[in-house]
C-alpha positions in Angstrom: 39.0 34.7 -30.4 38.6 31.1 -31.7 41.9 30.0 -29.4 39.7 31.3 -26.4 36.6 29.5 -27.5 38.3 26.5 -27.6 40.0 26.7 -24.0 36.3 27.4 -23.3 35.3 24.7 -24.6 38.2 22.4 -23.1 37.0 23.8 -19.8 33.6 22.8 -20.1 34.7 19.3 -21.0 36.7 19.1 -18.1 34.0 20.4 -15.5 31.6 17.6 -17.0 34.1 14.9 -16.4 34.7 16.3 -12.9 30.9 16.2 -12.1 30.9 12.5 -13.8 33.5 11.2 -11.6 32.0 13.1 -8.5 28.1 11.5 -9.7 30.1 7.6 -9.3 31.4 9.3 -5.3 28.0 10.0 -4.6 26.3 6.7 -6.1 28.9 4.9 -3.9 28.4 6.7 -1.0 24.5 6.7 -0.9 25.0 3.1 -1.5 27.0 2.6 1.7 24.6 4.9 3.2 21.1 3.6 2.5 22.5 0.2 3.5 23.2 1.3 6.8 20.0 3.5 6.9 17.7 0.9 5.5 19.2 -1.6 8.9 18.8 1.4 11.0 15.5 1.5 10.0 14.4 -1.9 10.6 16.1 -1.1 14.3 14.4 1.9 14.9 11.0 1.3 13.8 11.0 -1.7 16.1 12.1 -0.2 19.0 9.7 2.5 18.6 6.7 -0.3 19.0 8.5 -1.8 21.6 8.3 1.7 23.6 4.5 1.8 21.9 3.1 -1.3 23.4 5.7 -1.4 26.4 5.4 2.1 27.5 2.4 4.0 25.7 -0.4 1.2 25.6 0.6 -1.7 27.9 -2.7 -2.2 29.0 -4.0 -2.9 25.3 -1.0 -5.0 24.5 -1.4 -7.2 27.8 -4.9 -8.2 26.4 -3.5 -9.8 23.3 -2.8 -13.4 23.4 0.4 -15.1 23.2 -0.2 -16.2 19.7 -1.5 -12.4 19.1 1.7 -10.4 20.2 4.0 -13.0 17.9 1.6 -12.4 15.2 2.0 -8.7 15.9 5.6 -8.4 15.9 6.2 -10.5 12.9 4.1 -8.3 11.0 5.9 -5.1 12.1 9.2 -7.1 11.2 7.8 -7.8 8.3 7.0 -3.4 8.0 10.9 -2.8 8.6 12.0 -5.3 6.0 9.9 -3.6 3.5 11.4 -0.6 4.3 14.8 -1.9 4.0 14.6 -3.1 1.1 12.7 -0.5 -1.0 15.1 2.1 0.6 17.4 0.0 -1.2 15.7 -0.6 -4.5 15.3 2.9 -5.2 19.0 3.6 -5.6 19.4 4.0 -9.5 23.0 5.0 -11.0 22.8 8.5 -12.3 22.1 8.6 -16.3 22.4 11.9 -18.4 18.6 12.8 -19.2 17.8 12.7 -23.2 16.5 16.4 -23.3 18.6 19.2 -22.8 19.1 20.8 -18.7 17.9 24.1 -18.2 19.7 26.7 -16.7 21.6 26.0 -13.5 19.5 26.7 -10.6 20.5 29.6 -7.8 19.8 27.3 -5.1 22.7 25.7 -3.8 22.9 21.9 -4.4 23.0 21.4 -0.6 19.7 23.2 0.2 18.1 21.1 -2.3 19.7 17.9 -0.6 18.1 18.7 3.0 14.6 17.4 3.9 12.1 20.0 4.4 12.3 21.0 8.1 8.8 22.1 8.1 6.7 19.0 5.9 6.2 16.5 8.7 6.8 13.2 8.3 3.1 12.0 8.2 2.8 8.2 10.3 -1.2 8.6 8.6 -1.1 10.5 5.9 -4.6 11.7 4.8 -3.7 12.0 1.1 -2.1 8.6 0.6 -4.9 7.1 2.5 -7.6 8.4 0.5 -5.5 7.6 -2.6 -5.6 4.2 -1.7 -8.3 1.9 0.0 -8.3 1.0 3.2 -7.2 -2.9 3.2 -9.9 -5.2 5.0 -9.1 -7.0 8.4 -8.8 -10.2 6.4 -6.5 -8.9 4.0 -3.0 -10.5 4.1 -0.2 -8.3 5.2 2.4 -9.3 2.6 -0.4 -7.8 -0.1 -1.2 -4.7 1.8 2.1 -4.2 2.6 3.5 -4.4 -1.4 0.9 -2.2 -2.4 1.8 0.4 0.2 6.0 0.5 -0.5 4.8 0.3 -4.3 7.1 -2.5 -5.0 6.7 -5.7 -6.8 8.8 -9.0 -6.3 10.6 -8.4 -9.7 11.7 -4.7 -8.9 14.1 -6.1 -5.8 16.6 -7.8 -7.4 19.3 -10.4 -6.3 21.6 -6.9 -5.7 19.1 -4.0 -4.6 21.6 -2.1 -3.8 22.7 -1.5 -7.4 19.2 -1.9 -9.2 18.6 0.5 -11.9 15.0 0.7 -12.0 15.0 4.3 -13.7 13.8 4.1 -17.6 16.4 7.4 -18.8 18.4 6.9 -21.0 21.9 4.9 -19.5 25.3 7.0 -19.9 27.1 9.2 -17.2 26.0 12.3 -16.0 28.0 15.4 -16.8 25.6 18.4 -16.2 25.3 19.6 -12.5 21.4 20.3 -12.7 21.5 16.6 -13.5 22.9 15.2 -10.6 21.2 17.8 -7.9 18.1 16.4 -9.3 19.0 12.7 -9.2 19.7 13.8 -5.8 16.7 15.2 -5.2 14.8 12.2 -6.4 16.5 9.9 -4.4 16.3 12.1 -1.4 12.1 12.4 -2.0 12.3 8.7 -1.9 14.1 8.0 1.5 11.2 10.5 2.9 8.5 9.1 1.5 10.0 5.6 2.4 9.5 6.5 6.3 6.4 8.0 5.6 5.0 4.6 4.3 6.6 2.4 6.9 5.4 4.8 9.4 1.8 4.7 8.1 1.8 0.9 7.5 3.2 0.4 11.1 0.6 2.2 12.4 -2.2 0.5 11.0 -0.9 -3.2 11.9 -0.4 -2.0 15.7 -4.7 -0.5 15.0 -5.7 -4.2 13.4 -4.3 -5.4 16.3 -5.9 -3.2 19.3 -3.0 -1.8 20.3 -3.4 1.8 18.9 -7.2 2.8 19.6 -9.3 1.7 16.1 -11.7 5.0 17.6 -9.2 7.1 16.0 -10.4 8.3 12.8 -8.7 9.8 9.6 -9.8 13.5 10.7 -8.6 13.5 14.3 -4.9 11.9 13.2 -5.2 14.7 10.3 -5.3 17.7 12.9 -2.8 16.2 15.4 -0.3 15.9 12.9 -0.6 19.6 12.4 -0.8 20.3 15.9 2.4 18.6 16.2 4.7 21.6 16.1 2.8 23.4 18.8 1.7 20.4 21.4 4.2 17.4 20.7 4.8 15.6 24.4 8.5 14.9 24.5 9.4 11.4 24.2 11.3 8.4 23.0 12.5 8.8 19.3 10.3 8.3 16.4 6.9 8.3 18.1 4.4 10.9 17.4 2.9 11.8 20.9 0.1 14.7 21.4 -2.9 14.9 23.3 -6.1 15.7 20.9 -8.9 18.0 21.8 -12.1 16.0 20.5 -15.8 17.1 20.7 -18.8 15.1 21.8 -21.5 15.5 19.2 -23.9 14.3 22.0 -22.7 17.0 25.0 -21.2 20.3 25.0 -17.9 19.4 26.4 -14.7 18.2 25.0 -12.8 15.4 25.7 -8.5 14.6 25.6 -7.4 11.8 23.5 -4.2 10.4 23.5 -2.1 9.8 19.9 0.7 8.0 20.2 2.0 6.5 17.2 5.1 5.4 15.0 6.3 8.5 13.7 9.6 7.6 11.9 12.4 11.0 11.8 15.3 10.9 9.4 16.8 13.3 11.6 16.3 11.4 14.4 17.5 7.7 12.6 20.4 9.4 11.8 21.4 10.8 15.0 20.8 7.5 16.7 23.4 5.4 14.7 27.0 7.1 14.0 27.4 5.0 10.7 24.0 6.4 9.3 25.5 9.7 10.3 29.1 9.4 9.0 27.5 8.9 5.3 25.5 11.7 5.5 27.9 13.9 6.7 29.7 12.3 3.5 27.4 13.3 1.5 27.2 16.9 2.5 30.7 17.1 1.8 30.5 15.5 -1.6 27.6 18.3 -1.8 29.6 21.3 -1.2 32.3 20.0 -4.3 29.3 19.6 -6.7 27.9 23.0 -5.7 31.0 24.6 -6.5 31.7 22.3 -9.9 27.9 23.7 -10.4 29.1 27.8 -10.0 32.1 26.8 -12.3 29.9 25.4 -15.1 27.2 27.9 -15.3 30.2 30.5 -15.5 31.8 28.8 -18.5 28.5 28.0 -19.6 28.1 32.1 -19.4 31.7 32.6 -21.0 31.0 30.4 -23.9 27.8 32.1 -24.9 29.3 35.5 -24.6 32.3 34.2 -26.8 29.8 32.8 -29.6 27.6 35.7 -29.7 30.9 38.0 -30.4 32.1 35.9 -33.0 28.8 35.8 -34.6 28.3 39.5 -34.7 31.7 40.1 -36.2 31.0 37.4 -39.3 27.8 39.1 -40.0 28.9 42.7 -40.0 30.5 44.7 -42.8 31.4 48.3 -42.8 29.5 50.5 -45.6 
């Protein structure tokens, strides 16, 4: 019984340095990926307001000035390459955690790799804008805009792409459940990254007139969950419904148009075939480590069962 705890044993230590050496394939590959998401981005997000103020509202964006519509599109540049770069910054190498993993989890580590299907990606998002004030016309964009990615000038470093800006403890991971929830993190982050740059977008093209400034936080609230049943099909990346609004002064109800930056993972990815390659990549690195996962909770199993057996036989003595 002790030669089979020990192959146990040898088998565990072998599945951990399998799921070590698959953590570095999956740090390099989300590297290569969010590098060419993070460009993909920038693209997307400006062709979006190019459709926006081109297509949607040309009216409003014919009434800016010259000066204006530069002014405008350096700030939504200026959007994207915030975007880029914190989609960059937020790649950390996987460490082990300090404190013990729990038990393997039933869900598959793919499921847990997907974006929600239902959770929309918010352009306004009620929560985070009530979470944070409203920044004044005279507030400078490069201040609003660091406040809303959350990043400071020392948290980008000279090499985003491999900035460590986790405070675990540093040494390789070697426990699945540790890696599906480095994954997991990391995945949030891309999300919530698009949700920013969608919001921030959206409020430069308001400042500047181009997106009505009538629209208030409750009427974007309920088109965003109307969005499932009454979205107008469109270019990419734009939210585009037609709101049913009451007049407080008459009985009748009035249509207004929302059209705004609404940026899609789904939809980045399907647009650019590099962006896609690395995340059919990673899908594939996911099925391995979903497997390595099934592998280690049953040794995990077998080694428990083994130790329980040879601690029942050292305690018991016949009468």
């Amino acid at each position: 019984m002790a030669k089979a705890l020990e192959q146990i044993e040898r088998d565990i230590t072998e599945l951990e340095q399998a799921v070590a050496e698959l953590a570095q394939e999956f740090y390099s590959t989300y590297s290569s990926y969010l590098t060419a998401l993070g460009q993909a981005v920038r693209q997307q997000l400006i062709l979006a307001s190019y459709h926006l103020c081109t297509q949607g509202h040309p009216e409003t964006f014919l009434k800016l000035s010259y000066s204006q519509r530069q002014q405008l599109q350096q700030d939504l540049r200026k959007v994207a390459e915030k975007a880029q770069q914190h989609l960059l910054a937020a790649l950390a190498f996987p460490t082990a955690n300090a404190t013990p993993a729990p038990p393997l989890p039933t869900v598959g580590l793919a499921t847990l790799l997907e974006p929600p299907e239902t959770e929309p990606l918010t352009p306004f998002d009620p929560l985070s804008v009530q979470s944070e004030p409203e920044a004044p016309a005279n507030t400078p964009l490069e201040t609003v805009l660091t406040t809303d990615l959350n990043l400071e000038p020392t948290e980008i470093s000279a090499n985003p792409t491999f900035a460590a800006l986790s405070n675990e403890p540093t040494g390789p991971i070697s426990n699945p459940v540790q890696l599906a929830k480095w994954q997991e993190k990391l995945e949030k982050s891309i999300i919530k990254t698009l949700q920013t740059a969608s919001r921030r977008a959206n409020r430069v093209l308001q400042q500047a007139g181009v997106i009505s400034k009538k629209l208030p936080e409750p009427i974007l609230e309920a088109a965003v969950k109307a969005e499932a049943a009454e979205a107008v099909a469109g270019p990419p990346n734009l939210l585009n419904l037609l709101v049913e609004t009451e007049n407080s002064l008459e009985s009748n109800s009035t249509m207004t148009q929302l059209l705004a930056i609404h940026l899609r993972l789904s939809e980045i990815e399907f647009a650019d075939s590099t962006v896609m390659a690395g995340r059919n990549q990673i899908r594939k690195l996911s099925v391995k480590a979903t497997q390595l996962g099934r592998d280690y909770q049953k040794k995990q199993r077998e080694r428990a069962v083994a130790e329980a057996e040879a601690a029942w036989r050292s305690s018991w003595f016949e009468e």
